[in-house]
C-alpha atoms as a printed R data frame, in Angstrom:
    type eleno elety resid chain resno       x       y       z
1   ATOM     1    CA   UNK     A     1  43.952 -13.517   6.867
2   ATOM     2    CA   UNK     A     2  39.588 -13.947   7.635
3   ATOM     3    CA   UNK     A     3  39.580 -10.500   8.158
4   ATOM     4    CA   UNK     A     4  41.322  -9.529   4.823
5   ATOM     5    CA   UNK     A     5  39.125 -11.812   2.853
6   ATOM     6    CA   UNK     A     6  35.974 -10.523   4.501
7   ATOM     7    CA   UNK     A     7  37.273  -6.569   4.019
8   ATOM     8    CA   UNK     A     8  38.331  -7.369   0.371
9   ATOM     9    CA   UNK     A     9  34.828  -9.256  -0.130
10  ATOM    10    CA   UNK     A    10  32.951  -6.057   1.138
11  ATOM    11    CA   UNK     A    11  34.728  -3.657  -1.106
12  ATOM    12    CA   UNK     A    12  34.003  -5.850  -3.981
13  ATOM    13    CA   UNK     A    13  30.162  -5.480  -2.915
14  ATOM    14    CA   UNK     A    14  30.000  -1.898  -2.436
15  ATOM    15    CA   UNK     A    15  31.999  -1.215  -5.732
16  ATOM    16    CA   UNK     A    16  29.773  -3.650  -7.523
17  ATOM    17    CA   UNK     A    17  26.727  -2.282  -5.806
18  ATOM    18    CA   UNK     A    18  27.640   1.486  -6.467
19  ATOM    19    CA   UNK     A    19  28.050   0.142 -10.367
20  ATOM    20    CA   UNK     A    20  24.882  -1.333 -10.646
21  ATOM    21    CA   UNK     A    21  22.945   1.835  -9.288
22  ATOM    22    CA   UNK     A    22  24.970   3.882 -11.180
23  ATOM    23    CA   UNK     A    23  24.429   2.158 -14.059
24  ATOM    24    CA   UNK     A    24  21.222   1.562 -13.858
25  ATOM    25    CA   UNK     A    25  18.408   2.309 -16.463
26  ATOM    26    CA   UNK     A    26  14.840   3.103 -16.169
27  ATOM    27    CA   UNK     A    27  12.470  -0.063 -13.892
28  ATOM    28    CA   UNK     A    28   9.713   0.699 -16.272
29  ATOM    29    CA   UNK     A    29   7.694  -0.988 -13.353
30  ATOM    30    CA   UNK     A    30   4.500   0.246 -14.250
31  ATOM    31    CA   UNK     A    31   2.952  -1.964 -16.645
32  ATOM    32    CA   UNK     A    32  -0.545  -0.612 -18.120
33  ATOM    33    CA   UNK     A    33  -2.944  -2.691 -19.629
34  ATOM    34    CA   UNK     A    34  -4.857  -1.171 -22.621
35  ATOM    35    CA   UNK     A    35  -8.704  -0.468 -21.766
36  ATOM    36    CA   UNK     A    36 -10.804  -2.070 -20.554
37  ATOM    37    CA   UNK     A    37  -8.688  -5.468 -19.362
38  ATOM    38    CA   UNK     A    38  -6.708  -3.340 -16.892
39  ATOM    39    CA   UNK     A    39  -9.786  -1.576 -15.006
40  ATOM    40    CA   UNK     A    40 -10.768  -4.751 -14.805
41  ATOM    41    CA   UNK     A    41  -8.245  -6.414 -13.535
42  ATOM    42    CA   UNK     A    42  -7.287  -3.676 -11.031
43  ATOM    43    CA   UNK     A    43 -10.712  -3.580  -9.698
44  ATOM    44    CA   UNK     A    44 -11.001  -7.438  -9.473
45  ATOM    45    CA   UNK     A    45  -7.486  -7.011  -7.163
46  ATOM    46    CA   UNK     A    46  -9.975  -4.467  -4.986
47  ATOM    47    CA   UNK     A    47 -12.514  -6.781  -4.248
48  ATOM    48    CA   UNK     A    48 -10.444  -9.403  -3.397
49  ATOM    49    CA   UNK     A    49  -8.259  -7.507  -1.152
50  ATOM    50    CA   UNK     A    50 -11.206  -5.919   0.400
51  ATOM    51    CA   UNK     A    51 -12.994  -9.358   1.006
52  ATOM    52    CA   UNK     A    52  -8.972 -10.561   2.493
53  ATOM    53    CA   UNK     A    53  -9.444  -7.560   4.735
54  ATOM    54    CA   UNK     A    54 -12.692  -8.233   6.080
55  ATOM    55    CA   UNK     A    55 -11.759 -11.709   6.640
56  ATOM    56    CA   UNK     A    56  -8.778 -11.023   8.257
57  ATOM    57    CA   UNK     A    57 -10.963  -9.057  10.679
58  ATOM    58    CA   UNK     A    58 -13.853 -11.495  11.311
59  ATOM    59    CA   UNK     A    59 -11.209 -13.974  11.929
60  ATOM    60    CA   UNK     A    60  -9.691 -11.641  14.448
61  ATOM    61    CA   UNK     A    61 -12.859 -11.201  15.863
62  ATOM    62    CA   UNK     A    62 -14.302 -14.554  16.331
63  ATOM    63    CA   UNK     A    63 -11.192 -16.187  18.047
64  ATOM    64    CA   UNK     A    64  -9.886 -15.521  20.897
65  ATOM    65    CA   UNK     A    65  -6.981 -12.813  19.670
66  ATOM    66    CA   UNK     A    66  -9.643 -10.069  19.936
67  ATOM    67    CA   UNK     A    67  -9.050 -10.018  23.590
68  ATOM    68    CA   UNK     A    68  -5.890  -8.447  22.956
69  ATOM    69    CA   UNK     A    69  -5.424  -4.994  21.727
70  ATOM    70    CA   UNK     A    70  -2.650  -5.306  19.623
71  ATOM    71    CA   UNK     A    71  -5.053  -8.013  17.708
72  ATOM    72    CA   UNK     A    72  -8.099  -5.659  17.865
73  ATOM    73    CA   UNK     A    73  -5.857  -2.606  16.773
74  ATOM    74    CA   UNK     A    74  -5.113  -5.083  13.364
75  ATOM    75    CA   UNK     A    75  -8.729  -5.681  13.081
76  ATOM    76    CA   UNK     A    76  -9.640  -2.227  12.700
77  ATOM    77    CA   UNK     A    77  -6.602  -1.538  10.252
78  ATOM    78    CA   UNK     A    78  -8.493  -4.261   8.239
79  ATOM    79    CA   UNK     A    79 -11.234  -3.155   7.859
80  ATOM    80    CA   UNK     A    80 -10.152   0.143   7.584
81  ATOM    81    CA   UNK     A    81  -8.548  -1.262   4.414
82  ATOM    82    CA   UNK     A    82 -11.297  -2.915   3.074
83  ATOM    83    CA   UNK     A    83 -13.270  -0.021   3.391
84  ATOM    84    CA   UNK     A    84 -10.590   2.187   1.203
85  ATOM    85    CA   UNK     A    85 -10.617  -0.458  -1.394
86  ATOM    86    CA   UNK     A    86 -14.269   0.357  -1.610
87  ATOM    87    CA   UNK     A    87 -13.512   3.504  -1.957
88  ATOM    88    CA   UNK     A    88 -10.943   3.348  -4.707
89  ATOM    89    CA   UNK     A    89 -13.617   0.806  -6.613
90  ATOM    90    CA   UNK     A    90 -15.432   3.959  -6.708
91  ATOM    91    CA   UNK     A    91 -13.000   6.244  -7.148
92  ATOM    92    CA   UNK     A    92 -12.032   4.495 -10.093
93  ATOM    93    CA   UNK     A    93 -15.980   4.317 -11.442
94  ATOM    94    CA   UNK     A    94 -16.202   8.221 -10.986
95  ATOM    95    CA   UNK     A    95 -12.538   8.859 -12.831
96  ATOM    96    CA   UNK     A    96 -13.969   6.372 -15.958
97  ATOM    97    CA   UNK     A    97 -16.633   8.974 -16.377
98  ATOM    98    CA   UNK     A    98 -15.071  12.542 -16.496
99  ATOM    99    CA   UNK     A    99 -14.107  13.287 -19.784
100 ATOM   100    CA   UNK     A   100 -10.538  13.149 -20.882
101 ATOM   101    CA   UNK     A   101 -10.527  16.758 -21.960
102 ATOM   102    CA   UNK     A   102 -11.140  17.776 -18.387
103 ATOM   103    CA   UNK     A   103  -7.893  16.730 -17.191
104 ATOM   104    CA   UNK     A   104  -4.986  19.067 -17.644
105 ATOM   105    CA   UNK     A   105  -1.557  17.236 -18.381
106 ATOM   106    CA   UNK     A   106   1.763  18.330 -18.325
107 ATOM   107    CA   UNK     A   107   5.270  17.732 -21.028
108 ATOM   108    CA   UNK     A   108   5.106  13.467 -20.473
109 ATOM   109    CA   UNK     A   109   1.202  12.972 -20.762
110 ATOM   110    CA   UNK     A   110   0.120  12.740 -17.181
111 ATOM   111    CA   UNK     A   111  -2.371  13.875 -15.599
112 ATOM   112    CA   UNK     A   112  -1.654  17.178 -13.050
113 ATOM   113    CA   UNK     A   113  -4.980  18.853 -12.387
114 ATOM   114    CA   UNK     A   114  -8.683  18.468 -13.083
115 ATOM   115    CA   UNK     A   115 -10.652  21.626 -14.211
116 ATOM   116    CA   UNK     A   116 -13.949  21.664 -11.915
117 ATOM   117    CA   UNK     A   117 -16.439  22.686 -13.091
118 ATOM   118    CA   UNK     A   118 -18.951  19.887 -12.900
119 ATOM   119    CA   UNK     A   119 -20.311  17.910  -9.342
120 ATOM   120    CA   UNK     A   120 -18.761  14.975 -11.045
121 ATOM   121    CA   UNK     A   121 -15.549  16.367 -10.737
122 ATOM   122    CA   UNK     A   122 -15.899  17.591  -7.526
123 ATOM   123    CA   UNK     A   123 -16.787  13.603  -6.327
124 ATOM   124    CA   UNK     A   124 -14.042  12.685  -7.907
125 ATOM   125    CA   UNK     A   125 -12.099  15.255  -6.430
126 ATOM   126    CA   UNK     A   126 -13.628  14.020  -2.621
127 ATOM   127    CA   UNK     A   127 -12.715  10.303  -3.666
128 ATOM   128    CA   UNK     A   128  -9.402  11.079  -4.409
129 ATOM   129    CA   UNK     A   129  -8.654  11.766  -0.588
130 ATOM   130    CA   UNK     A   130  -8.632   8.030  -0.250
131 ATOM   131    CA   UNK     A   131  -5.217   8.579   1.871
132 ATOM   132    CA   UNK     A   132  -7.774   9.975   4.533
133 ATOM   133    CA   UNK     A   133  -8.820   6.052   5.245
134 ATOM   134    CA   UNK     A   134  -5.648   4.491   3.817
135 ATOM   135    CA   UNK     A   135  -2.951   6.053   6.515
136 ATOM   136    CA   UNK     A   136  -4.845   5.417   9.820
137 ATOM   137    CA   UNK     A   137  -5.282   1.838   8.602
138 ATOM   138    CA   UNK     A   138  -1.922   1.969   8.458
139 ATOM   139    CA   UNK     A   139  -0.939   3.332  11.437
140 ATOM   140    CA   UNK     A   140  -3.108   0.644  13.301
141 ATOM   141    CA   UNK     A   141  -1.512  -2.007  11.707
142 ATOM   142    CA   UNK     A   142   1.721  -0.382  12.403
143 ATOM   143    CA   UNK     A   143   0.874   0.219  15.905
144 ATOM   144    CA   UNK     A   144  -0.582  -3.275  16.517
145 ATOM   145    CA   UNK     A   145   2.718  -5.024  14.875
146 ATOM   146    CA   UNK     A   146   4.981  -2.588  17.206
147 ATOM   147    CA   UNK     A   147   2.614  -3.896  20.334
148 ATOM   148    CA   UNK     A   148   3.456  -7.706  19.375
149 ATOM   149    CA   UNK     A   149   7.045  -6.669  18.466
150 ATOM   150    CA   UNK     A   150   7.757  -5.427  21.729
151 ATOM   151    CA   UNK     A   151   6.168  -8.113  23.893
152 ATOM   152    CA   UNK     A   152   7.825 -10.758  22.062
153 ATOM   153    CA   UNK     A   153  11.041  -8.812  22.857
154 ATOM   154    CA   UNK     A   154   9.734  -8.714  26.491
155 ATOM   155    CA   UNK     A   155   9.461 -12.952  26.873
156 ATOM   156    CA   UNK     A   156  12.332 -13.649  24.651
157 ATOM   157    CA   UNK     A   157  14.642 -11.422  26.355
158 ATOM   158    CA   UNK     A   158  14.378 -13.660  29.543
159 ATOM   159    CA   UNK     A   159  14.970 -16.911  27.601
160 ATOM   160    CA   UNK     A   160  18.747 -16.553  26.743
161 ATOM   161    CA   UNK     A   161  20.208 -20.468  25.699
């Protein structure tokens, strides 16, 4: 009888869950704050993160976790990160001051290419590669969790109660 009540209980999930995504309409998610409040606000949210980042790493750095490599692997991701929100800051800066007619946009109004013809352009271009600092950061963090993951499998898997 459990295990017809838990079977019936899952197809009721599933059939509710394929409804809702079905169903569903547009997130809307983005939410875009008229100029200048939302530049303002986004680049606020870069500082801060930055600064988070580079305290993360100090903090790293000054105890005694940066004896371990997994530790010293999420320092560097840090400040890896910090140093891309720099980047965006500027990237952002640079985008502010290319005209609007220099952008090419497509049927819905966004942005899909940038004519260059101007070294301002081609900055903004350069700062644009931002993924260049953003995925190794990343990928240290990644690898440093993974590291910790693993050895914490390692002493737990001995410790059965």
């Amino acid at each position: 009888m459990a295990a017809f009540t838990k079977q019936r209980s899952l197809q009721v999930v599933i059939i509710n869950l394929l409804l809702a995504l079905l169903s569903a309409s547009p997130a809307l998610a983005i939410q875009s704050h008229g100029p200048p409040e939302g530049l303002y606000v986004h680049q606020i949210g870069h500082i801060l993160y930055g600064l988070a980042m580079v305290g993360f790493a100090l903090r790293i750095r000054i105890s005694r976790l940066a004896k371990d490599k997994a530790w010293r692997f999420m320092a560097v991701g840090a400040i890896l990160l910090a140093c891309w929100n720099v980047w965006a800051i500027f990237a952002h800066i640079v985008a502010k001051n290319i005209p609007a007619g220099h952008f090419l946009l497509n049927e819905q109004g966004i942005r899909t290419a940038l004519v260059m013809d101007t070294p301002v352009s081609w900055f903004y271009y350069l700062l644009k590669m931002d993924h260049l600092i953003c995925v190794p950061a990343l990928v240290l963090i990644y690898l440093a969790l993974r590291r910790m993951n693993s050895r914490a499998s390692a002493t737990t898997a001995g410790n059965t109660l």
